[in-house]
C-alpha positions in Angstrom: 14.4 -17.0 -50.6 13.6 -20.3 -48.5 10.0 -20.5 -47.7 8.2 -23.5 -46.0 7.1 -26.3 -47.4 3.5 -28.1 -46.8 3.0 -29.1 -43.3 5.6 -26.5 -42.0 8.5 -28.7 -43.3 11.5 -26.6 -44.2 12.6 -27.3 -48.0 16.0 -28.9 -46.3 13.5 -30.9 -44.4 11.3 -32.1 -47.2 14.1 -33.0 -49.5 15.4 -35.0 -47.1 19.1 -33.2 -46.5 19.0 -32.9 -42.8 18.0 -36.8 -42.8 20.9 -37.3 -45.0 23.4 -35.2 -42.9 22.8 -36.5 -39.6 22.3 -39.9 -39.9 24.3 -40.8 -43.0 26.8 -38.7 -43.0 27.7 -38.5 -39.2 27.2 -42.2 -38.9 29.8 -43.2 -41.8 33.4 -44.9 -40.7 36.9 -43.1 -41.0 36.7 -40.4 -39.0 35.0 -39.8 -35.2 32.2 -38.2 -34.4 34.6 -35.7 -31.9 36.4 -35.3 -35.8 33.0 -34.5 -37.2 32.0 -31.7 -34.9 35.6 -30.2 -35.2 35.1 -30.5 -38.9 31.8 -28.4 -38.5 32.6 -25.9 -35.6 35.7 -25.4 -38.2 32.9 -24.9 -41.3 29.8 -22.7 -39.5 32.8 -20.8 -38.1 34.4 -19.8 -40.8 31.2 -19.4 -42.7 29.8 -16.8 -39.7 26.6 -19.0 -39.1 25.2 -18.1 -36.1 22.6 -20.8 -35.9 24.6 -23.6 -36.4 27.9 -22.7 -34.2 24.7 -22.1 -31.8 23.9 -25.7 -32.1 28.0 -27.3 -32.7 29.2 -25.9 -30.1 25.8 -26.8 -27.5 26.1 -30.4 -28.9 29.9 -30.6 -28.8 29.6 -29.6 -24.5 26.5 -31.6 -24.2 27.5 -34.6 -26.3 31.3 -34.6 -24.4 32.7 -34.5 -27.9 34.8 -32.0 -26.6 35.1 -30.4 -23.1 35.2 -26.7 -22.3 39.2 -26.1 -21.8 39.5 -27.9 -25.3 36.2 -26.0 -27.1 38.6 -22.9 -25.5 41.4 -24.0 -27.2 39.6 -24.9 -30.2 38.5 -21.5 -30.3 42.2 -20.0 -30.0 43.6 -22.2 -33.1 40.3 -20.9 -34.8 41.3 -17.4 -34.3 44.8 -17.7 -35.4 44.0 -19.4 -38.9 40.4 -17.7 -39.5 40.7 -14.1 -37.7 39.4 -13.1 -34.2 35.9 -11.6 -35.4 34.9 -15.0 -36.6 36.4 -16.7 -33.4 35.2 -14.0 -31.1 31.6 -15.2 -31.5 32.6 -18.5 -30.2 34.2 -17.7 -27.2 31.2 -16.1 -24.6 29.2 -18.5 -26.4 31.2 -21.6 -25.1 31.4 -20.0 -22.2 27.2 -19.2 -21.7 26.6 -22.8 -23.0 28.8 -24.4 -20.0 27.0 -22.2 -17.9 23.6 -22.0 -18.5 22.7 -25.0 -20.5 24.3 -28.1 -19.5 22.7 -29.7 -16.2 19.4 -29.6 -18.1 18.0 -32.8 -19.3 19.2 -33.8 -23.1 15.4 -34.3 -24.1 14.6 -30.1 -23.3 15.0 -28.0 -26.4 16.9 -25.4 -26.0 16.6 -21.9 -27.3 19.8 -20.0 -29.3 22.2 -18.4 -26.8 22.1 -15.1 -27.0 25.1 -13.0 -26.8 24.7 -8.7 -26.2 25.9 -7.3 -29.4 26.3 -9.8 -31.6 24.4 -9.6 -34.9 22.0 -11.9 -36.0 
């Protein structure tokens, strides 16, 4: 069970990992930050984390790490080497992101897509 920490810190928060993680290890040479998020759509996909494909696949349109018709494609490769029910989750959500989300300012938070039907 993960509970929070003091001060409403998460205990990934208050060890430090998510400090670690995004500016360490996405800042480090040898492979691109458009690699990275590959890398990681590839990971939270094939590990069915709703949160984080939430947030890859937002910062991957919002960033320009990747466009739509190549987060599409991205999603088809997915499919063939992970299964369509782990791939299927990405697709309305690339499409809602490019939709919804991406003519808002980078500074507004914004909340977890949500897609009818899919579980949480």
């Amino acid at each position: 069970m993960c509970r929070s920490a003091a001060g409403g810190e998460t205990p990934l928060e208050s060890a430090g990992v998510l400090d670690f993680v995004f500016s360490s290890v996405w800042n480090r040479p040898g492979l691109s930050r458009r690699h990275r998020r590959l890398i990681a759509l590839t990971c939270c996909g094939a590990a069915d984390t709703v949160g984080p494909i939430e947030a890859n696949v937002y910062a991957a349109l919002k960033s320009g790490d990747l466009n739509v018709d190549e987060l599409l494609e991205f999603v088809l490769h997915f499919a063939v080497y992970c299964g369509w029910p782990k791939a299927s989750f990405m697709l309305p959500l690339t499409k809602l992101a490019n939709q919804n989300d991406l003519n808002q300012p980078a500074a507004v938070r914004h909340p977890p897509v949500q897609i009818p039907g899919a579980a949480r």
